[in-house]
mmCIF entry with sequence, helices, sheets and N, C-alpha, C, O atoms, coordinates in Angstrom:
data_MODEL
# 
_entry.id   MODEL 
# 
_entity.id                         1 
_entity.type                       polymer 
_entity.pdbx_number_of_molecules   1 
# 
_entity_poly.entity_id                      1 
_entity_poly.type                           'polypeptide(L)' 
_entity_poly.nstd_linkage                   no 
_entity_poly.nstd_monomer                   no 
_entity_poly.pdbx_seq_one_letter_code       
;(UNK)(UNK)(UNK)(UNK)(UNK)(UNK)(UNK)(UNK)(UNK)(UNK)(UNK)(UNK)(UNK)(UNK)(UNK)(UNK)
(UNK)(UNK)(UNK)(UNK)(UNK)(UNK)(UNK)(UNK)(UNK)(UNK)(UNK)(UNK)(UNK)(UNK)(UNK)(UNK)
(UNK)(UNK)(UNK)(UNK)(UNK)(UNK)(UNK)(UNK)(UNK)(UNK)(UNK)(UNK)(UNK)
;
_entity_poly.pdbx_seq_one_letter_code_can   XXXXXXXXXXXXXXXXXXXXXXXXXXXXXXXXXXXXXXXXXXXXX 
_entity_poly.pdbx_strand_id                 A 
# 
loop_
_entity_poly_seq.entity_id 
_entity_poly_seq.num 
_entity_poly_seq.mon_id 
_entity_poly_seq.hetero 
1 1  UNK n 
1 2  UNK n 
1 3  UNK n 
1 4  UNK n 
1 5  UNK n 
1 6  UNK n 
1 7  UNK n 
1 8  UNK n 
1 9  UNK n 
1 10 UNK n 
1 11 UNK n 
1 12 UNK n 
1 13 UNK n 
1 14 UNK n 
1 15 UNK n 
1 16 UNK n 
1 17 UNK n 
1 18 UNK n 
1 19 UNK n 
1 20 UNK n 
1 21 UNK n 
1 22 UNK n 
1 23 UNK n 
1 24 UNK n 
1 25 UNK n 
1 26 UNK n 
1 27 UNK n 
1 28 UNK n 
1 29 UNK n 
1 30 UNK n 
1 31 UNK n 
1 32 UNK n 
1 33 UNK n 
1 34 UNK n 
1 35 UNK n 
1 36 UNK n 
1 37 UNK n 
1 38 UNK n 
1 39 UNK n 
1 40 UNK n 
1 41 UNK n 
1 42 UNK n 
1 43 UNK n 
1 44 UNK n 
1 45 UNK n 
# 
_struct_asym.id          A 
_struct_asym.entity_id   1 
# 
loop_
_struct_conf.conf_type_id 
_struct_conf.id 
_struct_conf.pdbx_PDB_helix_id 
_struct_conf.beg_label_comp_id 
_struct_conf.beg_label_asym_id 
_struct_conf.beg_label_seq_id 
_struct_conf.pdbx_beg_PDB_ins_code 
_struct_conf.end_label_comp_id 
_struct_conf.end_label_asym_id 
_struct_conf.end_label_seq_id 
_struct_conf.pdbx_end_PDB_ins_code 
_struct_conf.beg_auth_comp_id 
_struct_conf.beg_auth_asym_id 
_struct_conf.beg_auth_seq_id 
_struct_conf.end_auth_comp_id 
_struct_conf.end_auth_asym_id 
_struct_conf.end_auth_seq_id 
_struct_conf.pdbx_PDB_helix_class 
_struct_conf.details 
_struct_conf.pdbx_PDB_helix_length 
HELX_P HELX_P1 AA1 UNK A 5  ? UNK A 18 ? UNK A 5  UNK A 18 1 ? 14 
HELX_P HELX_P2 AA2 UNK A 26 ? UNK A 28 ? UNK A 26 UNK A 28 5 ? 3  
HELX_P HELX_P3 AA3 UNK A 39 ? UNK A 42 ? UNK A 39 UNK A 42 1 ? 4  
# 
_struct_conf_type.id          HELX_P 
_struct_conf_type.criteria    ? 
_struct_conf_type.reference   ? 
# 
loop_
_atom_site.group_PDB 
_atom_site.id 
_atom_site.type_symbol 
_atom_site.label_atom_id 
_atom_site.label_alt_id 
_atom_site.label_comp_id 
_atom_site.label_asym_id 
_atom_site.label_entity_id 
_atom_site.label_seq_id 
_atom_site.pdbx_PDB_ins_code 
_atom_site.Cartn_x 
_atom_site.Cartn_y 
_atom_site.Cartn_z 
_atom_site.occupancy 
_atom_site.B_iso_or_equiv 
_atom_site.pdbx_formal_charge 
_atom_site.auth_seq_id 
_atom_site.auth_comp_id 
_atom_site.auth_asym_id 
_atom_site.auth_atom_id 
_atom_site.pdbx_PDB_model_num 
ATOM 1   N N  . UNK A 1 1  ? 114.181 133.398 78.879  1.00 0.00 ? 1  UNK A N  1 
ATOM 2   C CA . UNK A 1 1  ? 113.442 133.647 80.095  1.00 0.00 ? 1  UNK A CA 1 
ATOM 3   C C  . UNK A 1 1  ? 112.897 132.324 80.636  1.00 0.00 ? 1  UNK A C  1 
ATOM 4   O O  . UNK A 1 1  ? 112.548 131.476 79.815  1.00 0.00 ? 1  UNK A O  1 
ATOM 5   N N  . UNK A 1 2  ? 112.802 132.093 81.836  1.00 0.00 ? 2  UNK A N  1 
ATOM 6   C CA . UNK A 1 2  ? 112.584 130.601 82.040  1.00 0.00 ? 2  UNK A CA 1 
ATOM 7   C C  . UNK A 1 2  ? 111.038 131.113 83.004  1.00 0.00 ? 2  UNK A C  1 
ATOM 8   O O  . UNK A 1 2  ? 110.786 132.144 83.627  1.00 0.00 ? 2  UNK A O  1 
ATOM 9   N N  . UNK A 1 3  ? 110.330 129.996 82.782  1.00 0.00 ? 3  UNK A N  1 
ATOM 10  C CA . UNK A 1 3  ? 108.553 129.765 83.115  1.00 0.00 ? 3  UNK A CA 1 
ATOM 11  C C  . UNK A 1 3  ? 109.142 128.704 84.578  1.00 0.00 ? 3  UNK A C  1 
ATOM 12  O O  . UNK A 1 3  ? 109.672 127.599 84.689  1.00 0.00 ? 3  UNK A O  1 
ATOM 13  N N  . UNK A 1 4  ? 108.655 129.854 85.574  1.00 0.00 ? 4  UNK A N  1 
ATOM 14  C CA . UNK A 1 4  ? 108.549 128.984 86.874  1.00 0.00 ? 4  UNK A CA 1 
ATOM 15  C C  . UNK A 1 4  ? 107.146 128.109 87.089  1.00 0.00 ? 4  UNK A C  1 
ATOM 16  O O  . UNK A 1 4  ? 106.162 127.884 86.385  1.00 0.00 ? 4  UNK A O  1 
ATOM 17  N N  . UNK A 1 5  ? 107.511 127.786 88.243  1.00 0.00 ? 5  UNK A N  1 
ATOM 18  C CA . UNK A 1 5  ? 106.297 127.176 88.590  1.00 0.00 ? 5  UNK A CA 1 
ATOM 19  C C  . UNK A 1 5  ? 105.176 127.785 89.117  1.00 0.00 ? 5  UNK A C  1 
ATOM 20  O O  . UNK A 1 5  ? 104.053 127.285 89.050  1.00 0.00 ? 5  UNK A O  1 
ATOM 21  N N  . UNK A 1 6  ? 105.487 129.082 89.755  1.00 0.00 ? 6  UNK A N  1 
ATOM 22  C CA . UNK A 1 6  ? 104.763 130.176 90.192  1.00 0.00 ? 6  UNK A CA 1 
ATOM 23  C C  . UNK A 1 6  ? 103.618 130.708 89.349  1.00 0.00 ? 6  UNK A C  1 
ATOM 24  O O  . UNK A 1 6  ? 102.391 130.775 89.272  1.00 0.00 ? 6  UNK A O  1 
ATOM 25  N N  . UNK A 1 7  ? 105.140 131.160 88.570  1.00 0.00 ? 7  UNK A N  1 
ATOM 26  C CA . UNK A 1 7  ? 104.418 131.409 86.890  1.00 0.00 ? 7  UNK A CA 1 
ATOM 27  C C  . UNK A 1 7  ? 103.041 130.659 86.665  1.00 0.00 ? 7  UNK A C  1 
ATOM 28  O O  . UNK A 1 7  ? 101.960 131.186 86.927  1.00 0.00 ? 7  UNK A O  1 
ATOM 29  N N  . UNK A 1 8  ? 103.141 129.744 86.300  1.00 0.00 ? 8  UNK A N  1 
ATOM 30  C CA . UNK A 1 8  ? 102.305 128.506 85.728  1.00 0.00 ? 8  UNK A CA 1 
ATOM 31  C C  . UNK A 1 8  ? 101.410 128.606 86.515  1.00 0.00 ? 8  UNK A C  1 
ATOM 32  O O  . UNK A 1 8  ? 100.402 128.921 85.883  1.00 0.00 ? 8  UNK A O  1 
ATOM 33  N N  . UNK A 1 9  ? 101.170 128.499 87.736  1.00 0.00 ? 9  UNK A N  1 
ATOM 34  C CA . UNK A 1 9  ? 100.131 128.511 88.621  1.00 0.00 ? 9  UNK A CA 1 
ATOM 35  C C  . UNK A 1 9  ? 99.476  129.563 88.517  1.00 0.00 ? 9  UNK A C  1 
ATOM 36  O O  . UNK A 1 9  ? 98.321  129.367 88.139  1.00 0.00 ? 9  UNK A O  1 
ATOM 37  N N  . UNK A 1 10 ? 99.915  131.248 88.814  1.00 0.00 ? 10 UNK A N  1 
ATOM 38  C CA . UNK A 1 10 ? 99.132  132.117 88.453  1.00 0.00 ? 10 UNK A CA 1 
ATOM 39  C C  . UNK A 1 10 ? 98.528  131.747 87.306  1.00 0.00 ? 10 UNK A C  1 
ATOM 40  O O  . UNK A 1 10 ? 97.344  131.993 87.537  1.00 0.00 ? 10 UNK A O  1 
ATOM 41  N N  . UNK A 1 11 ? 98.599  131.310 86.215  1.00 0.00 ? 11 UNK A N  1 
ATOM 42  C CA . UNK A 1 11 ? 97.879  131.830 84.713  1.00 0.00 ? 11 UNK A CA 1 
ATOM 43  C C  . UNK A 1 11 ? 97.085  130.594 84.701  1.00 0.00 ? 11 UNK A C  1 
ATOM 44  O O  . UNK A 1 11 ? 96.141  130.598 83.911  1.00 0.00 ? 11 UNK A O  1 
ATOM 45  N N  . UNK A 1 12 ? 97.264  129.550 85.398  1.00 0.00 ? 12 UNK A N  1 
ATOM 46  C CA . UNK A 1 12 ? 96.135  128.591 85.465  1.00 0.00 ? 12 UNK A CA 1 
ATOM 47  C C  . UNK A 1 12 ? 95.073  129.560 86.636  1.00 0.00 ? 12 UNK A C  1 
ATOM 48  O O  . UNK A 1 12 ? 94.007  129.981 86.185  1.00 0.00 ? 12 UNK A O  1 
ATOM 49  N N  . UNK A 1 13 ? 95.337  129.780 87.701  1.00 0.00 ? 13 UNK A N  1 
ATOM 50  C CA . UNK A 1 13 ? 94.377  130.642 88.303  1.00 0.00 ? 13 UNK A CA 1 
ATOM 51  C C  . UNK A 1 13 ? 93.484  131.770 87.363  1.00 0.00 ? 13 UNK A C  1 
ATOM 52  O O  . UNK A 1 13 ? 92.326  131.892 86.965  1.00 0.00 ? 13 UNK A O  1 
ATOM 53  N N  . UNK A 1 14 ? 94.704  132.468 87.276  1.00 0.00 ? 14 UNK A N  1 
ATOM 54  C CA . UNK A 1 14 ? 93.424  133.080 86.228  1.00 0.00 ? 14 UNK A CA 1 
ATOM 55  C C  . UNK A 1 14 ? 92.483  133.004 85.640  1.00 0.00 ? 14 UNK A C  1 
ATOM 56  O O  . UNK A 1 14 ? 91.348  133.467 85.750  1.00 0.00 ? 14 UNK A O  1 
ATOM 57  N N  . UNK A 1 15 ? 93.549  131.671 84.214  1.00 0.00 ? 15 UNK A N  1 
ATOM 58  C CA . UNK A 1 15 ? 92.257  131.258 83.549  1.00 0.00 ? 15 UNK A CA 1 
ATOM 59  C C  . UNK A 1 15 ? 91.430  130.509 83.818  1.00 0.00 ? 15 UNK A C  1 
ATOM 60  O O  . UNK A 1 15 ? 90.588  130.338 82.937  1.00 0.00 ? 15 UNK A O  1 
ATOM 61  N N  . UNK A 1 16 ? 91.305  129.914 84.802  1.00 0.00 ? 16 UNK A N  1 
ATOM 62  C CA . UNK A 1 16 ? 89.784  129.291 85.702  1.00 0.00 ? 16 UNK A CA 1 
ATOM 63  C C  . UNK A 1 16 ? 89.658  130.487 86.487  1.00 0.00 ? 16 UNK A C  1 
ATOM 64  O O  . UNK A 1 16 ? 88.983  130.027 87.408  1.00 0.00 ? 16 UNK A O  1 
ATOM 65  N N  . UNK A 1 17 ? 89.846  131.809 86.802  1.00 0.00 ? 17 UNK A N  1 
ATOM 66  C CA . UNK A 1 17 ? 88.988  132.924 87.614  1.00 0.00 ? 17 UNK A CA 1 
ATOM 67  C C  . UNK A 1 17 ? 88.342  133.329 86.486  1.00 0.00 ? 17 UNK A C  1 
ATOM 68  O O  . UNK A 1 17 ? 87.177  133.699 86.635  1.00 0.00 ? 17 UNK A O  1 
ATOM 69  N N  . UNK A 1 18 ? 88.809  133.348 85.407  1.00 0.00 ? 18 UNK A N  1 
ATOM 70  C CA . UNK A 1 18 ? 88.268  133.892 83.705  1.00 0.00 ? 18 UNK A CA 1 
ATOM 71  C C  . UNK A 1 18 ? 86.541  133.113 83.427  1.00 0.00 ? 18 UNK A C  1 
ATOM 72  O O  . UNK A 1 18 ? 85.449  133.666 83.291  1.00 0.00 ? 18 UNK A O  1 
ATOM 73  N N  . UNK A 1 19 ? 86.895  131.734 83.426  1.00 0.00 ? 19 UNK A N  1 
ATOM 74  C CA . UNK A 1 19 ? 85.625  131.432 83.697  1.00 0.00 ? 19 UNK A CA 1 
ATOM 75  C C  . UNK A 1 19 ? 84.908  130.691 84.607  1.00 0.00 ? 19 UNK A C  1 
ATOM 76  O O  . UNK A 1 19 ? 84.318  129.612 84.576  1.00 0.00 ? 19 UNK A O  1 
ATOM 77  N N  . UNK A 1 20 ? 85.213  131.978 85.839  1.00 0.00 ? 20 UNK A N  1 
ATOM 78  C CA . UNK A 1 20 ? 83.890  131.612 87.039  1.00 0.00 ? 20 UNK A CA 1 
ATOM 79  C C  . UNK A 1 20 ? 84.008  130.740 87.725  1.00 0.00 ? 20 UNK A C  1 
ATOM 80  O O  . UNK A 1 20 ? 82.974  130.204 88.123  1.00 0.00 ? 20 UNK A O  1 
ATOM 81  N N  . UNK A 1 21 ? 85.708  130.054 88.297  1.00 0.00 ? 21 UNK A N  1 
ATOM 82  C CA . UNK A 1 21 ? 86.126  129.480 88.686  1.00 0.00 ? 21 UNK A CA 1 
ATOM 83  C C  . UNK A 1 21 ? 86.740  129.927 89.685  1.00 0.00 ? 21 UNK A C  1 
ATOM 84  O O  . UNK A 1 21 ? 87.935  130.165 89.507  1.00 0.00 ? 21 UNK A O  1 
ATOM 85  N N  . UNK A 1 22 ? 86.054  130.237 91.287  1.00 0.00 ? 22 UNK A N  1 
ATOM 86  C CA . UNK A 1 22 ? 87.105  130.829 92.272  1.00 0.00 ? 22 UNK A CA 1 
ATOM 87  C C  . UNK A 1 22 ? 87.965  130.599 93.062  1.00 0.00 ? 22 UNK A C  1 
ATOM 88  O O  . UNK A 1 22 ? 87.637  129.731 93.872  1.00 0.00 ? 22 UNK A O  1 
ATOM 89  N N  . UNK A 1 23 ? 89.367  131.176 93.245  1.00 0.00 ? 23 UNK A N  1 
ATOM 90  C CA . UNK A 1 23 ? 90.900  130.151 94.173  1.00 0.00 ? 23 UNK A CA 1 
ATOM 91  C C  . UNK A 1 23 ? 90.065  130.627 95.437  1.00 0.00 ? 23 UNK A C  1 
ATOM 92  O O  . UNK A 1 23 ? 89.269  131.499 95.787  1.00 0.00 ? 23 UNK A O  1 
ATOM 93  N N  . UNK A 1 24 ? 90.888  129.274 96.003  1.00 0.00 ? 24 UNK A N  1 
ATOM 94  C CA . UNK A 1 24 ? 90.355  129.121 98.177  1.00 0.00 ? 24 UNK A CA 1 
ATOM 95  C C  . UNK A 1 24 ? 91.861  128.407 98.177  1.00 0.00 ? 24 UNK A C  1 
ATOM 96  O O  . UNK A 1 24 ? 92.001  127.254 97.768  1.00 0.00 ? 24 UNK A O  1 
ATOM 97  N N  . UNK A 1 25 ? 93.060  129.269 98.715  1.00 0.00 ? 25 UNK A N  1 
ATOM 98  C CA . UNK A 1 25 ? 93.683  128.187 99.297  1.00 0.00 ? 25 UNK A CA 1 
ATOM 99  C C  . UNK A 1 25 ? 93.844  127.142 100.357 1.00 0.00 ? 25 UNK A C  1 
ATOM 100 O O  . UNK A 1 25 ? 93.451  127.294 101.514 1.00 0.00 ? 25 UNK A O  1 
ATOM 101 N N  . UNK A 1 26 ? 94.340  126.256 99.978  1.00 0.00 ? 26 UNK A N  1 
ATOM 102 C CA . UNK A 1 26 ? 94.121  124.863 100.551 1.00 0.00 ? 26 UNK A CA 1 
ATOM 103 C C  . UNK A 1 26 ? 93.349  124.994 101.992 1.00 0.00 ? 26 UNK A C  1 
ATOM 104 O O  . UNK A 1 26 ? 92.188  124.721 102.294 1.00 0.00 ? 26 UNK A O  1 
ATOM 105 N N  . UNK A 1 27 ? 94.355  125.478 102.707 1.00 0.00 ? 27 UNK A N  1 
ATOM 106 C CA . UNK A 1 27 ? 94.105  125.715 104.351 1.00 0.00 ? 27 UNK A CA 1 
ATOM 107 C C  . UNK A 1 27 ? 92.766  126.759 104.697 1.00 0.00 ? 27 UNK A C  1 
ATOM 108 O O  . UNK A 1 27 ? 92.267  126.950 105.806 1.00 0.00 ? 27 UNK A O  1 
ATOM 109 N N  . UNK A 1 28 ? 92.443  127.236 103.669 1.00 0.00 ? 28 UNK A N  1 
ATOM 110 C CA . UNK A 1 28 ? 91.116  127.645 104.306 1.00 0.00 ? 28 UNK A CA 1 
ATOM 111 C C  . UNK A 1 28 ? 89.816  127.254 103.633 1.00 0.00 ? 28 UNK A C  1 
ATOM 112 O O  . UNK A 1 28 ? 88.829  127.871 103.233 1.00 0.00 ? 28 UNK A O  1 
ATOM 113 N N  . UNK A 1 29 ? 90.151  126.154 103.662 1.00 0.00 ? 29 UNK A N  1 
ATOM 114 C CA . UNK A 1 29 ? 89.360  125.003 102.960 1.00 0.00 ? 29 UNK A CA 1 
ATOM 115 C C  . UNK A 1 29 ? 88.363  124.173 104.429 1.00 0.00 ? 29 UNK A C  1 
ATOM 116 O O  . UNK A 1 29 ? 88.999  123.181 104.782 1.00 0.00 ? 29 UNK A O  1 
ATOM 117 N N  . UNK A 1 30 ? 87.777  124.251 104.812 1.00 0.00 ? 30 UNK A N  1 
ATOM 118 C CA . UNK A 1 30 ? 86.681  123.258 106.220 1.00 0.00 ? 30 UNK A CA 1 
ATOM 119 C C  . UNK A 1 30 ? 87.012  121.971 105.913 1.00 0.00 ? 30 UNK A C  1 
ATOM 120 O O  . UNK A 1 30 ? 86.294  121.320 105.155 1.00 0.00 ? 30 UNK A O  1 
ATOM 121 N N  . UNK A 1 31 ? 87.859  121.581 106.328 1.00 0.00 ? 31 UNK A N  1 
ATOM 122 C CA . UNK A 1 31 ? 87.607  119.383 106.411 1.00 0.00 ? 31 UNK A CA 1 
ATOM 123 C C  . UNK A 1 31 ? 88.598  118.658 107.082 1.00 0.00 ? 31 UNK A C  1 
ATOM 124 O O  . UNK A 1 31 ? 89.714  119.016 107.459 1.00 0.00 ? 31 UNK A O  1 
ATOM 125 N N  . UNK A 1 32 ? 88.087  117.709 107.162 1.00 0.00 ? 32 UNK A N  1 
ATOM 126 C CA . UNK A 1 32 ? 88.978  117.252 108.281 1.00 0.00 ? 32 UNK A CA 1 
ATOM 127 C C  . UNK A 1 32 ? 89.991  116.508 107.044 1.00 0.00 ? 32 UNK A C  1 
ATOM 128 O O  . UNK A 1 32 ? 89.903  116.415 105.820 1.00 0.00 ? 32 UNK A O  1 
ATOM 129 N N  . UNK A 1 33 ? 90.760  116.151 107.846 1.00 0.00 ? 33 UNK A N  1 
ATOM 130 C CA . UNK A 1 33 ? 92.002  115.516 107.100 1.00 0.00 ? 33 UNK A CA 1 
ATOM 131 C C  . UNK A 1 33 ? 91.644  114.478 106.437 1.00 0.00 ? 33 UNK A C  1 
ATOM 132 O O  . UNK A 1 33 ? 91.747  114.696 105.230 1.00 0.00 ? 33 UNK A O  1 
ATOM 133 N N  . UNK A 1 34 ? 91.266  113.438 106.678 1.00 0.00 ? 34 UNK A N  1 
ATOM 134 C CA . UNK A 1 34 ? 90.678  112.249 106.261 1.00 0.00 ? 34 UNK A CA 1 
ATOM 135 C C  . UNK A 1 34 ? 89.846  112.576 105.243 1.00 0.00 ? 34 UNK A C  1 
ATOM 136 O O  . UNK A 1 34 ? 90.285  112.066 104.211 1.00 0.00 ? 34 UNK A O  1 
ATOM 137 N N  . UNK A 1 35 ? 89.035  113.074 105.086 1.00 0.00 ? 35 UNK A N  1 
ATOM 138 C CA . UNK A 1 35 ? 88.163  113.514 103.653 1.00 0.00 ? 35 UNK A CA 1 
ATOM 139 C C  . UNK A 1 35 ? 89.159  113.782 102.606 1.00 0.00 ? 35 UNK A C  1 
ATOM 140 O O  . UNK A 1 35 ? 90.292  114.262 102.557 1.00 0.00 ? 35 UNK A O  1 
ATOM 141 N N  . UNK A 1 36 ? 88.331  113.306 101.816 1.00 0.00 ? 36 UNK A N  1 
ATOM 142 C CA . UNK A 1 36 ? 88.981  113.078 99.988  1.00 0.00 ? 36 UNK A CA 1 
ATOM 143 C C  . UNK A 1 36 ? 88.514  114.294 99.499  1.00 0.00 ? 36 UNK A C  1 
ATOM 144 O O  . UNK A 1 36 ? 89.241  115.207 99.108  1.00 0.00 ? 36 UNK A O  1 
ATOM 145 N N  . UNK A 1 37 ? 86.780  114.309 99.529  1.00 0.00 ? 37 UNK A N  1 
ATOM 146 C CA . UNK A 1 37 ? 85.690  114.845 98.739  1.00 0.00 ? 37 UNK A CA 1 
ATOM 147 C C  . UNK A 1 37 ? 85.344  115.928 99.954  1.00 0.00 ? 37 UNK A C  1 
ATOM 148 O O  . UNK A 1 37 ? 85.721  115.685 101.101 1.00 0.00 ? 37 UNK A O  1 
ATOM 149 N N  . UNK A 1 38 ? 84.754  116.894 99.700  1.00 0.00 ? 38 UNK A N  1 
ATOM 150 C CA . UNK A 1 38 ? 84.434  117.886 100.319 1.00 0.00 ? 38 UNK A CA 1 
ATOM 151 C C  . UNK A 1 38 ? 82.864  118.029 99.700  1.00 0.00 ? 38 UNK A C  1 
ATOM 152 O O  . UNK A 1 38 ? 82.430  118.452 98.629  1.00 0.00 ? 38 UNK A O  1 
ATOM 153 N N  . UNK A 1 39 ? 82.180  117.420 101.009 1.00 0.00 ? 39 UNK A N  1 
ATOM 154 C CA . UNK A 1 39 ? 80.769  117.544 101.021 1.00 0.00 ? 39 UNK A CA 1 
ATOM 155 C C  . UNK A 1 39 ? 79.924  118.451 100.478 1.00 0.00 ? 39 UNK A C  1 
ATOM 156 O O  . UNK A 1 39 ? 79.062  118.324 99.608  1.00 0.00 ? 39 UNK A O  1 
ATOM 157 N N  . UNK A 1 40 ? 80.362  119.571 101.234 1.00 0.00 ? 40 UNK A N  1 
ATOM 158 C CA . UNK A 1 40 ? 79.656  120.924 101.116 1.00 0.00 ? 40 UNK A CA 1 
ATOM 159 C C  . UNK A 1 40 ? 79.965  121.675 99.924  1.00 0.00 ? 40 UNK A C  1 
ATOM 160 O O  . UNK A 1 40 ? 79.255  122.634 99.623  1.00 0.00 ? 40 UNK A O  1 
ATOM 161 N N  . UNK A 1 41 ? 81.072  121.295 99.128  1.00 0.00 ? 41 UNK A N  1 
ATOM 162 C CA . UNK A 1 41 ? 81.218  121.252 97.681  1.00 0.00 ? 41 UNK A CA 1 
ATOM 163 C C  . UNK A 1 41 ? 80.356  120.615 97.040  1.00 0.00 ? 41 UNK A C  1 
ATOM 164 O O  . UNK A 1 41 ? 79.747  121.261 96.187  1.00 0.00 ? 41 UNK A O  1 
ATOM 165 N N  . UNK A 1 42 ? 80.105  119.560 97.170  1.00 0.00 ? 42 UNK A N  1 
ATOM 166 C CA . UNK A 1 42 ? 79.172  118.070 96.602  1.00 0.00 ? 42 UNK A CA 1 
ATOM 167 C C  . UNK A 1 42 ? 77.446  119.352 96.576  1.00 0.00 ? 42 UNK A C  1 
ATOM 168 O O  . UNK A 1 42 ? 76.788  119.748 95.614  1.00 0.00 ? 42 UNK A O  1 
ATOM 169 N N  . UNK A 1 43 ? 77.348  119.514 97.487  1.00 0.00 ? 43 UNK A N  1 
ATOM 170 C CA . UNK A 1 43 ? 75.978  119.974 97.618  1.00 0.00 ? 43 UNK A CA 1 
ATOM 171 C C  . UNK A 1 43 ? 75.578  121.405 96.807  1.00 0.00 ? 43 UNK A C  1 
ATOM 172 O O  . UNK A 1 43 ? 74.458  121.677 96.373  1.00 0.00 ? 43 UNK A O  1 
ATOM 173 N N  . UNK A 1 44 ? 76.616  122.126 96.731  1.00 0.00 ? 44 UNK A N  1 
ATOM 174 C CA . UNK A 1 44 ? 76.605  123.427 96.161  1.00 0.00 ? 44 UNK A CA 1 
ATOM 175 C C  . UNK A 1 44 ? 76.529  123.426 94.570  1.00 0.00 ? 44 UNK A C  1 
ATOM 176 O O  . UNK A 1 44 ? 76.105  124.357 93.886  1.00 0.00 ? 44 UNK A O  1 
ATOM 177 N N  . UNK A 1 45 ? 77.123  121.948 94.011  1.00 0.00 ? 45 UNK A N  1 
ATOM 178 C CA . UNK A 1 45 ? 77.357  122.173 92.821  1.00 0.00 ? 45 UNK A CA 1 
ATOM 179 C C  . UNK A 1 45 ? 75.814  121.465 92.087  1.00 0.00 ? 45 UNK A C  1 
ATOM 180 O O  . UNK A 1 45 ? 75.644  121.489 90.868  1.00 0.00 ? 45 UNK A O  1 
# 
């Protein structure tokens, strides 16, 4: 049976949703292009 890449990605999602780690894909993410770091991340944590 061959392990896609799909694969792999779900079960990393998971196991960071496992502990309290939540997915946002990319694009609905707030920032402008040029930003590295996401501010409003910076502040929350």
């Amino acid at each position: 049976m061959k392990f896609t890449e799909a694969q792999l990605e779900t079960a990393i999602i998971e196991l960071l949703a496992a502990e309290g780690y939540p997915h946002v894909l990319g694009e609905a993410i707030a920032r402008r292009l040029q930003e590295v770091l996401i501010k409003e991340d910076l502040r929350h944590s």
